[in-house]
Each structure stands twice: as structure tokens, then as C-alpha cells.
GUVOKOL-885536 format. One record per residue: x, y, z of N, C-alpha, C in turn; residue number from 1; residue in one letter. Coordinates in Angstrom, 3 decimals, padded with zeros to 6 digits. Atoms other than C-alpha are relative to their C-alpha. Layout:
% GUVOKOL-885536
<<X Y Z> <X Y Z> <X Y Z> NUM a> ...
This chain:
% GUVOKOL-885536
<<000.637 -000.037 -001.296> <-020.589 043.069 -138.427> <-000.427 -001.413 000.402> 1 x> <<000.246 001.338 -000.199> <-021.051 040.120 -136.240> <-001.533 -000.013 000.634> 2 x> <<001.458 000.756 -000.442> <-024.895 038.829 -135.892> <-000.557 -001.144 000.532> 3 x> <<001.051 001.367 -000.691> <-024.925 035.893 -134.444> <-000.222 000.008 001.521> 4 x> <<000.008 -000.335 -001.348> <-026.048 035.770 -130.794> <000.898 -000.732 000.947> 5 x> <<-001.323 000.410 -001.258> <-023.621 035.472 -127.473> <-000.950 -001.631 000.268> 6 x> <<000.368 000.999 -000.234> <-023.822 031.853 -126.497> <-000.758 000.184 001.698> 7 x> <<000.759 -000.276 -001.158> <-024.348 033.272 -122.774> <-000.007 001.174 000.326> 8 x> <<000.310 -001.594 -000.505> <-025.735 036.440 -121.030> <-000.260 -000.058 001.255> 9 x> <<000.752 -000.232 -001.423> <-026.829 037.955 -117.702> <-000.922 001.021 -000.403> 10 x> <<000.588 -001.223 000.088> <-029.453 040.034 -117.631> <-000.304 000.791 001.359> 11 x> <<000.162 -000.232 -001.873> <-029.782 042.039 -114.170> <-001.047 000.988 -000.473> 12 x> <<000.649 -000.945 -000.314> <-032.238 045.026 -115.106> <-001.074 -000.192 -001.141> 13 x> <<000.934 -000.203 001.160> <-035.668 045.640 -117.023> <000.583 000.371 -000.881> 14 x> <<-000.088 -001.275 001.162> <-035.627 047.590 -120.080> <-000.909 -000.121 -000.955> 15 x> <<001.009 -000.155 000.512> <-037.384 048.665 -122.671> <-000.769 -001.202 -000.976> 16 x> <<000.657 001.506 000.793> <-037.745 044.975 -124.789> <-000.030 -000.636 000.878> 17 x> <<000.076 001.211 -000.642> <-037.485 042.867 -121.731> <-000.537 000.508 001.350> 18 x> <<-000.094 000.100 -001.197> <-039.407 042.933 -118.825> <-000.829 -001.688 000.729> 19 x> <<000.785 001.118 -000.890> <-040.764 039.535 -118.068> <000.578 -000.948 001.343> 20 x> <<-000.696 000.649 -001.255> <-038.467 038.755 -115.472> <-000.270 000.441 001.400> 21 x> <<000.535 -000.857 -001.314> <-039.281 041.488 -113.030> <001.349 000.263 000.253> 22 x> <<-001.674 -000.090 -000.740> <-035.104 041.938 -112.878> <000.252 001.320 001.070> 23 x> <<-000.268 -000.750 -000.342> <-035.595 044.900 -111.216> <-000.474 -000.236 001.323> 24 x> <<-000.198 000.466 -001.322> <-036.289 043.449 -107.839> <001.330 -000.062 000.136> 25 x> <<-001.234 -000.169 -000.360> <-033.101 043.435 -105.343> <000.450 -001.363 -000.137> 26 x> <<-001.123 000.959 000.335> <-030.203 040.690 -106.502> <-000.825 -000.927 -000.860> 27 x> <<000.615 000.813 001.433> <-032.346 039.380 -109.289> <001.050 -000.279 -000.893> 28 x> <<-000.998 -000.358 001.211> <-030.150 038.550 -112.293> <-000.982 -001.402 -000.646> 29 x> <<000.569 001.245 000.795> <-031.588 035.829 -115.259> <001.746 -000.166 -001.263> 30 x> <<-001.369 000.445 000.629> <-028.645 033.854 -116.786> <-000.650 -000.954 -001.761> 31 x> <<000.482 000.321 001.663> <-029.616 033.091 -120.768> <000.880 -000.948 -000.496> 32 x> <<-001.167 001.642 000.775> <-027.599 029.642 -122.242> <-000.317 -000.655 -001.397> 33 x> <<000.089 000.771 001.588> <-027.594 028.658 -125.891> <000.419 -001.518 -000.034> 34 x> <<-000.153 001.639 -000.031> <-027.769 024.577 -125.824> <-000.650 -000.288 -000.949> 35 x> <<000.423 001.049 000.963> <-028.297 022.042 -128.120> <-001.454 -000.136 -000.022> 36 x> <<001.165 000.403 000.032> <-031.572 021.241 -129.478> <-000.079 -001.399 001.052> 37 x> <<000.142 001.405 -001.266> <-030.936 017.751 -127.563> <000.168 000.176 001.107> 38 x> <<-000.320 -000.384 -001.707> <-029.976 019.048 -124.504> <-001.702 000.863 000.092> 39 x> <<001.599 -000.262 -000.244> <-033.015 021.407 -124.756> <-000.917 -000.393 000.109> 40 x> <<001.148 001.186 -000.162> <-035.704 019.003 -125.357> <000.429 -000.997 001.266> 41 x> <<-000.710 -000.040 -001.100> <-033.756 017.500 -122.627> <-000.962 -000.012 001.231> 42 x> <<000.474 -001.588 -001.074> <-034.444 020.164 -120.013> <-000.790 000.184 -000.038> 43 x> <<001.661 -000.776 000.229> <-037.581 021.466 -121.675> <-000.507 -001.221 -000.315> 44 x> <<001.082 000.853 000.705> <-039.805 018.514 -122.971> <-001.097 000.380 -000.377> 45 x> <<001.360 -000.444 000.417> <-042.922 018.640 -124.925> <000.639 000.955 -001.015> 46 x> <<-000.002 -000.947 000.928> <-042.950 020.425 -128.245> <-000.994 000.880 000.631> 47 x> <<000.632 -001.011 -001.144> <-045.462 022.966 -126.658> <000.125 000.004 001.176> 48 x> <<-000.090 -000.687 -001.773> <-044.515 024.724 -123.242> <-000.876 000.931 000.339> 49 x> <<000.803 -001.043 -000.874> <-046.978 026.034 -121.227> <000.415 001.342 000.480> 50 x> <<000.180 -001.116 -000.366> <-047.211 029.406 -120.689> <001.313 -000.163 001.487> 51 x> <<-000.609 -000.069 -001.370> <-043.991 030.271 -118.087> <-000.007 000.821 000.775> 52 x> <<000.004 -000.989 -000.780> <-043.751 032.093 -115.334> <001.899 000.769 000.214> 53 x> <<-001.343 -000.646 000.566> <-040.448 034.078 -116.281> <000.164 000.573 001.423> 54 x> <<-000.984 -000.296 -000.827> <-040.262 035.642 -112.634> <000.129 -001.336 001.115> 55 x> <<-000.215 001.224 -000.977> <-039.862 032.197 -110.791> <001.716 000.291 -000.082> 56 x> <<-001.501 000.349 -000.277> <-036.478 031.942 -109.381> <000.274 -001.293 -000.180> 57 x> <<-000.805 001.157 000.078> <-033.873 029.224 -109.870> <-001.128 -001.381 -000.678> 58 x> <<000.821 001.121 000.778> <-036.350 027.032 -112.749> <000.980 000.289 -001.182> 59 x> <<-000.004 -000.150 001.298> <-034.966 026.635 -116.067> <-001.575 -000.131 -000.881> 60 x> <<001.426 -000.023 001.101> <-037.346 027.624 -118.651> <000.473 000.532 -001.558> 61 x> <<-000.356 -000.532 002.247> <-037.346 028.227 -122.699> <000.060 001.662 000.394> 62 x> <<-000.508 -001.781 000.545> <-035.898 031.969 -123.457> <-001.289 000.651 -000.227> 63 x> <<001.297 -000.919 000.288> <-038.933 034.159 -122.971> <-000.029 000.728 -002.191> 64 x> <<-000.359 -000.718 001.315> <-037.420 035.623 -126.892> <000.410 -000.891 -000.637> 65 x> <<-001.079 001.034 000.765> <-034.907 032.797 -128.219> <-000.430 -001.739 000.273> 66 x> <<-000.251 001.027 -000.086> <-036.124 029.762 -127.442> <-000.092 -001.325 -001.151> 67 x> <<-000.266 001.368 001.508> <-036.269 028.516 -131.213> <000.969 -000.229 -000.066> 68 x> <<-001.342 000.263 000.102> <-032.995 028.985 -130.995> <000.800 -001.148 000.700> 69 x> <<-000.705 000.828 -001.125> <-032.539 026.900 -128.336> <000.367 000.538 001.166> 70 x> <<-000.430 -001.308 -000.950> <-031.828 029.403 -125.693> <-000.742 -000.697 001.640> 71 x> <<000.768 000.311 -001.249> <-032.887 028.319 -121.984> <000.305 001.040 001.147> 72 x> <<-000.798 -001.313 -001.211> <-032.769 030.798 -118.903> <-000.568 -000.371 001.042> 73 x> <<000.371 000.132 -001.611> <-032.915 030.719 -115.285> <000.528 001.371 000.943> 74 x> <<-000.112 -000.866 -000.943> <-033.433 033.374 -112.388> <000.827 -000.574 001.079> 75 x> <<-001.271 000.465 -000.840> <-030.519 033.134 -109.736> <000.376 -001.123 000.228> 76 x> <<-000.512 001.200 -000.317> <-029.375 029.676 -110.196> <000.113 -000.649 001.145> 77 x> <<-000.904 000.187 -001.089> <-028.762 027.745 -106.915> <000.273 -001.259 000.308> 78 x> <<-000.482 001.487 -000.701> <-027.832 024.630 -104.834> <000.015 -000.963 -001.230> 79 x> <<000.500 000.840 000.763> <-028.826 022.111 -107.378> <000.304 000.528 -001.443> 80 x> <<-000.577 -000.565 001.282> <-028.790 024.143 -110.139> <000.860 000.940 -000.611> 81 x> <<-001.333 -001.119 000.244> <-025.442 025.997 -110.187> <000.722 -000.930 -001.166> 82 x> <<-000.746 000.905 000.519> <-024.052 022.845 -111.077> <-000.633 -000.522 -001.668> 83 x> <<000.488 000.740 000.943> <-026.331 021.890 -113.917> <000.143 001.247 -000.920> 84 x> <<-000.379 -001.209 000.777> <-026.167 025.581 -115.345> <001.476 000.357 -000.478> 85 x> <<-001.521 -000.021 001.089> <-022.258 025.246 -115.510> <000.522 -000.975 -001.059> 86 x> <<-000.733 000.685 001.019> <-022.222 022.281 -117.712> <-001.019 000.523 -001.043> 87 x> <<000.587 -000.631 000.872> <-025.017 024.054 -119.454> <000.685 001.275 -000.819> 88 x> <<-001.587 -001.675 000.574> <-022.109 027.161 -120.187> <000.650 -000.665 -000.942> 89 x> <<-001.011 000.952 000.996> <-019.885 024.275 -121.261> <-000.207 -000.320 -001.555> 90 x> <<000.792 000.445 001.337> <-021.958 022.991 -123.556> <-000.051 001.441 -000.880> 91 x> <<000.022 -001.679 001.281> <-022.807 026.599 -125.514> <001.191 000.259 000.560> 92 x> <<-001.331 -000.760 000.312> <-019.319 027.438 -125.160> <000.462 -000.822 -001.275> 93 x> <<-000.950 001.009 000.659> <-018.185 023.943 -126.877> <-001.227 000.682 -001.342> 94 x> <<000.652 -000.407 001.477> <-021.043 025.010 -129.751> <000.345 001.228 -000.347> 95 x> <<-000.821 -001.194 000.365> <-019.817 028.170 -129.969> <001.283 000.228 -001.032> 96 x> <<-000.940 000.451 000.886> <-016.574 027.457 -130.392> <000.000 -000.337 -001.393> 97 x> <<-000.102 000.720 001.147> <-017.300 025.064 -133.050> <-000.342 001.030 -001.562> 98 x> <<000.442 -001.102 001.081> <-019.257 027.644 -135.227> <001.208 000.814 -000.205> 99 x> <<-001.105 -000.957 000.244> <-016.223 030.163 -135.079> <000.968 -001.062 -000.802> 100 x> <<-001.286 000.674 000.608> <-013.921 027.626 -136.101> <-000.405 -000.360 -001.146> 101 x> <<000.222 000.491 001.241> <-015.987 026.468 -139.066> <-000.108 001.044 -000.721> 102 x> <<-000.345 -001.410 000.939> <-016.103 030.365 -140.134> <001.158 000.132 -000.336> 103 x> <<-001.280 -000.676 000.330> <-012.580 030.681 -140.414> <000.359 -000.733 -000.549> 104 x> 
């Protein structure tokens, strides 16, 4: 069985472990990105992050769940940050990748 987590997600609806997004407002969705610790610190700065506000739209913020992992998420991406969220894909795709290939 495979355990390691998807490099990216959408999430569009509450449920029963996640509601800090509020996804259940109309055309909500929160887009979840596995990046580099350097890219994260990055993005996020400060070893302690203040308390976020998980339903702000279009902010990146640390993974309400994952963000030891490195995990960053943002509510409907836009203008400005469509573009910075697709090289943020890139990036956890290219780490992705890499992990699979060093399993096999």
C-alpha cells in the first residue's frame, strides 16, 4: 500500500477532518502543494506562523494539517497568484517525481 502523500490536491467541500476553510461556501475550492523546505520558508518565513486565517481567499498559507511536511495551500488562486501556484505544482511534481524514481 502506498502512504506517502499526493504532492497536490483540491479540496472543494467540508468534511468531517477538515473544516477550516469554510469550502462549503459557493466556488470555494483550497489547492494543497507539497514544496521544498526552501521554497517554503521562502513563501512562509519565520519559524513560528501566526495563527492563519484558513478562510482568506487567494493567500498562501502553511497546510492547516501538513505543514511540517512542507505543504502550503491557497483558497481560489488568482491574478498574481495563478502564476506563482503553477510553478509551485512544478516544483512538487519535480520532488515527486524524484522520490518515485529513487524507489524503483
Amino acid at each position: 500500500m502506498n502512504h506517502r502523500l499526493p504532492f497536490v490536491t483540491i479540496a472543494t467541500v467540508d468534511n468531517d477532518y477538515d473544516r477550516v476553510s469554510n469550502l462549503d461556501r459557493d466556488g470555494v475550492f483550497r489547492l494543497n502543494i507539497g514544496i521544498s523546505k526552501t521554497t517554503f520558508d521562502r513563501l512562509l518565513p519565520g519559524a513560528d506562523h501566526p495563527p492563519a486565517d484558513y478562510t482568506s481567499l487567494d493567500v498562501f498559507l502553511p497546510h492547516p494539517d501538513y505543514a511540517k511536511q512542507h505543504f502550503v495551500c491557497i483558497l481560489n488562486p488568482s491574478a498574481d497568484n495563478t502564476d506563482a501556484a503553477t510553478q509551485l505544482i512544478l516544483e512538487a511534481y519535480s520532488i515527486a517525481a524524484a522520490r518515485f524514481r529513487r524507489l524503483q
